[in-house]
C-alpha positions as CSV (number, residue, x, y, z in Angstrom):
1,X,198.3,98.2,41.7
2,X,201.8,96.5,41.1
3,X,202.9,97.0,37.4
4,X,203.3,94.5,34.8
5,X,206.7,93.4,35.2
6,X,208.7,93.5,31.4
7,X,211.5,90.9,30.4
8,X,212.8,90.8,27.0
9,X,211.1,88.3,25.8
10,X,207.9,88.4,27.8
11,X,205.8,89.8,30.3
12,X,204.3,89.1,33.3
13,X,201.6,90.6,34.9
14,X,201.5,90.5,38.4
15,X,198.2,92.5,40.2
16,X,196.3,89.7,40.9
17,X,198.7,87.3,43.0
18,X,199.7,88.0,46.0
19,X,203.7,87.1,45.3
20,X,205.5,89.3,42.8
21,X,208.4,89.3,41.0
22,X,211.2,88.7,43.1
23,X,215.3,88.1,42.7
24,X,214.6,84.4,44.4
25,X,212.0,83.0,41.1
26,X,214.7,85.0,38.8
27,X,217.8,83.1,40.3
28,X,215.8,79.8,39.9
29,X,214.8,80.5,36.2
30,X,218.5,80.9,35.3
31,X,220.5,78.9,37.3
32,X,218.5,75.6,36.7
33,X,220.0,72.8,34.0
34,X,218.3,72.8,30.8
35,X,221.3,71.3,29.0
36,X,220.3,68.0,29.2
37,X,217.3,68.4,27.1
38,X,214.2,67.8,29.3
39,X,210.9,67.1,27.7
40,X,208.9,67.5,30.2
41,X,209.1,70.3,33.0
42,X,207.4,71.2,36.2
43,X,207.3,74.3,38.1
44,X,206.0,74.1,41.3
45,X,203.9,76.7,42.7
46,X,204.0,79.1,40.1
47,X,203.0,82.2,41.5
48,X,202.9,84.4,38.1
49,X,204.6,81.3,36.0
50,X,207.6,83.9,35.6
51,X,210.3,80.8,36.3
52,X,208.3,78.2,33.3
53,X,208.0,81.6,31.2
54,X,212.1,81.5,31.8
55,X,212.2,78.2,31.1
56,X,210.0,78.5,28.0
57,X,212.7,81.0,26.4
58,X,216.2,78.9,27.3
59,X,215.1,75.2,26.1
60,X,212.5,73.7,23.6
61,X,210.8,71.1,26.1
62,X,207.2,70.2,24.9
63,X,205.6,70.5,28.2
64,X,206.0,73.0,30.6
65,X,203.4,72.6,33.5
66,X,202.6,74.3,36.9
67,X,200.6,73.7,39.7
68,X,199.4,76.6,41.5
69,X,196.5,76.8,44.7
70,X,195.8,79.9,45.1
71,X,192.9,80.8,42.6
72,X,194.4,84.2,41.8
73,X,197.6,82.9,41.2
74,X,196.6,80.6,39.3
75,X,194.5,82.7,36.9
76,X,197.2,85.4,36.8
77,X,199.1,82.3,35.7
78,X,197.1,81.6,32.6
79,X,196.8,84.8,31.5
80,X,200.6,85.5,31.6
81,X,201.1,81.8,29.6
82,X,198.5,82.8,26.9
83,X,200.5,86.0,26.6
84,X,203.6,85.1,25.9
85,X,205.0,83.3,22.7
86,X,205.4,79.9,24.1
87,X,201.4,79.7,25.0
88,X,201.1,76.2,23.3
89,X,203.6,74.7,25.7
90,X,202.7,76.3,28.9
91,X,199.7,74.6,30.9
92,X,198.9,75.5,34.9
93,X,196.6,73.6,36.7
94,X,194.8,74.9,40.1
95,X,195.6,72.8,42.6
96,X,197.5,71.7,45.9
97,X,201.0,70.1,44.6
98,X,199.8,66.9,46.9
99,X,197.0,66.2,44.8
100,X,198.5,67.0,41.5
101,X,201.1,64.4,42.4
102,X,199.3,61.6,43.6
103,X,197.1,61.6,40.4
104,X,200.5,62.4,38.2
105,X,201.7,59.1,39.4
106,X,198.7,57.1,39.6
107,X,198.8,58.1,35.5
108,X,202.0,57.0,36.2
109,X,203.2,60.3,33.9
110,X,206.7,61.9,35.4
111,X,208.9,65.1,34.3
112,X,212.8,65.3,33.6
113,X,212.7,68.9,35.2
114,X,210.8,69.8,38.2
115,X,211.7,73.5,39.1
116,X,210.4,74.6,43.3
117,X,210.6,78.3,44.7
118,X,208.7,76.9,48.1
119,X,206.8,78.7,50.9
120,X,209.4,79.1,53.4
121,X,208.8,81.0,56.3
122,X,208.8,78.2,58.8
123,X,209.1,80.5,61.6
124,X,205.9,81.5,63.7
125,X,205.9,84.5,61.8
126,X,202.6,84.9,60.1
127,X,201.0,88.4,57.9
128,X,197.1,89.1,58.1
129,X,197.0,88.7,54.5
130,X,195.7,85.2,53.7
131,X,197.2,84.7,50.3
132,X,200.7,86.2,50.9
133,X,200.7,83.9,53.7
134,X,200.0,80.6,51.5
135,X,202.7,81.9,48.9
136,X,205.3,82.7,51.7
137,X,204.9,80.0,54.4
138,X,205.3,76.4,54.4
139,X,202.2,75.9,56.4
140,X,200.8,75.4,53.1
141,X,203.4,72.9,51.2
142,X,206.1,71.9,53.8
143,X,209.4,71.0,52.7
144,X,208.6,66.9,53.4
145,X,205.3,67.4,51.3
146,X,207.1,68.8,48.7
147,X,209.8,66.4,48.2
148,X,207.5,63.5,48.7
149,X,205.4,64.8,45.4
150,X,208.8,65.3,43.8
151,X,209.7,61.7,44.5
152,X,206.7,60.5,43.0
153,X,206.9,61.8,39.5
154,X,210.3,62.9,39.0
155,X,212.0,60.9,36.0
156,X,214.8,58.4,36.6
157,X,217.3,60.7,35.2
158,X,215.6,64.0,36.0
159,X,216.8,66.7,38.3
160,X,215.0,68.9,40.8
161,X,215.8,72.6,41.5
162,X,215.1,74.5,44.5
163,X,215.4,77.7,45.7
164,X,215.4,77.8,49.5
165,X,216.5,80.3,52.4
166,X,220.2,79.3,53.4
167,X,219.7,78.5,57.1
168,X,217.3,75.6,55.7
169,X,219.7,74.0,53.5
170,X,221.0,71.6,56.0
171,X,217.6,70.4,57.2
172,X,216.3,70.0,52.9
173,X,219.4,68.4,52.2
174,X,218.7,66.0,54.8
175,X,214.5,65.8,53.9
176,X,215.7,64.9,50.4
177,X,218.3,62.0,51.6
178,X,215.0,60.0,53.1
179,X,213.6,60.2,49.8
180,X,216.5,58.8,47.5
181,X,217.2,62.6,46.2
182,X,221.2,63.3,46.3
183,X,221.8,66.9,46.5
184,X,224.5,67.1,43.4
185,X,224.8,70.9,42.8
186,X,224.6,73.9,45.1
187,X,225.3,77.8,44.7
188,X,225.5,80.2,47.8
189,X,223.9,83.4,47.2
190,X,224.9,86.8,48.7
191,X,223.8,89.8,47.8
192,X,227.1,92.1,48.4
193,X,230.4,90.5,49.0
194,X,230.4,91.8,52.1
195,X,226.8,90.5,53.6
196,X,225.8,87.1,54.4
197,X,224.9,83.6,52.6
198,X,221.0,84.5,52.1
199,X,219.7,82.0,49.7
200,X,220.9,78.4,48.4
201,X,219.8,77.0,44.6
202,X,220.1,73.3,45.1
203,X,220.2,70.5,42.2
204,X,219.2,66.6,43.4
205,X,218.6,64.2,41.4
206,X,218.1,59.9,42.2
207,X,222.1,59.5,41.8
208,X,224.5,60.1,44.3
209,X,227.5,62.2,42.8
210,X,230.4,64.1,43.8
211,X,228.7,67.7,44.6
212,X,229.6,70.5,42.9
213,X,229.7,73.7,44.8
214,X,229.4,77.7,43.1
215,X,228.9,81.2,45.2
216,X,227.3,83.9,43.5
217,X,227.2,87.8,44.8
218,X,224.5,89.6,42.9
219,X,225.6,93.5,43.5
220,X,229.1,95.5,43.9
221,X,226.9,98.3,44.9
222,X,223.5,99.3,45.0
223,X,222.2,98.6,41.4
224,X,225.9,97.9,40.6
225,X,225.6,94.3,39.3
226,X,228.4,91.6,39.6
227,X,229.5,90.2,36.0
228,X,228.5,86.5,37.3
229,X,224.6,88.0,38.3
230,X,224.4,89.9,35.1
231,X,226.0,86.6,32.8
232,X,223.4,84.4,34.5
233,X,220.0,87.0,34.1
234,X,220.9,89.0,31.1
235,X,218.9,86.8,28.3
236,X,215.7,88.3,30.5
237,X,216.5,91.8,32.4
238,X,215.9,94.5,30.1
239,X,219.1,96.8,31.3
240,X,221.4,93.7,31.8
């Protein structure tokens, strides 16, 4: 049974989903903007609501929501939101991010921050197990789906964060153009110096800007963490 997973501030408990704590949600709970102030923020397939839980600690927006299908995910959701200190801001609803979407907009509500670890294996690589597979593979949301929703109830002057694999930055970027969403920030990440671009955190919002462009290399050596990794995760790792 996978242990609850501690942060300073929180925890999240993580034996009934099928997607644990990994670096990727981490990476996307620090690096996204919450200097502008956002009232309202979204996080997208929550998983264990680790990344709103992050978001909870570093800004004071009123309304944190997730969307979440998987049933266990979802529950394991709740729980972790009622747990924490920031329970009166945190709601998850159980449901397809299509759905919760089209009846977001038809309330014509939107969010400053939307916030999107996606299912990304979009190769034909596909586990027996049912749920990892829905977490993992975009089978379930696919890139266009998602930025469609995103479309729809992202605020005039809000931003939407990503974390995707690097090799499918090209193609997002490009998913994102056809619906008005500029990419305006990007950071490469590597996990030694020496290995290759793994993962790219992406910022868009509706205006078309000069994009900035950050690398960050998360270890030195093995458990040997890089003063940039350790600046952007030590409000939440307990030996940072």
């Amino acid at each position: 049974m996978a242990k609850p997973f501690k942060f300073k501030e929180f925890t999240v408990h993580q034996d009934k989903t099928a997607m644990k704590i990994g670096t990727d949600g981490v990476l996307l709970g620090a690096w996204c903007n919450v200097d502008f102030y956002p009232d309202t923020v979204l996080d997208v397939g929550a998983g264990t609501g680790v990344i709103a839980l992050m978001i909870a600690q570093r800004c004071d927006a009123m309304t944190i929501d997730a969307v979440e299908v998987d049933e266990d995910a979802y529950e394991q959701t709740v729980e972790n939101f009622e747990k924490s200190d920031w329970g009166d801001r945190l709601y998850c609803y159980n449901a397809t991010f299509e759905d919760f979407a089209d009846e977001i907009a038809e309330e014509e509500e939107v969010y400053d921050l939307i916030v999107a670890n996606p299912p990304f294996y979009t190769d034909d690589f596909e586990t027996e197990d049912e749920a990892r597979n829905k977490a993992r593979f975009t089978s379930s949301l696919s890139f266009e789906s998602l930025l469609i929703g995103v479309r729809k109830i992202l605020s005039e002057e809000g931003r939407f964060t990503v974390v995707i694999p690097f090799k499918e930055e090209q193609n997002f970027v490009q998913l994102a153009k056809e619906q008005e969403l500029f990419v305006n920030k990007i950071c490469h990440v590597r996990g030694t110096v020496t290995s290759q671009t793994k993962r790219s955190l992406l910022e868009f919002s509706f205006k078309e800007k000069e994009i900035s462009k950050t690398d960050l290399v998360i270890e030195k050596s093995r458990h040997n963490y890089t003063k940039e990794y350790t600046d952007l995760t030590k409000d939440f790792y307990l030996k940072m």
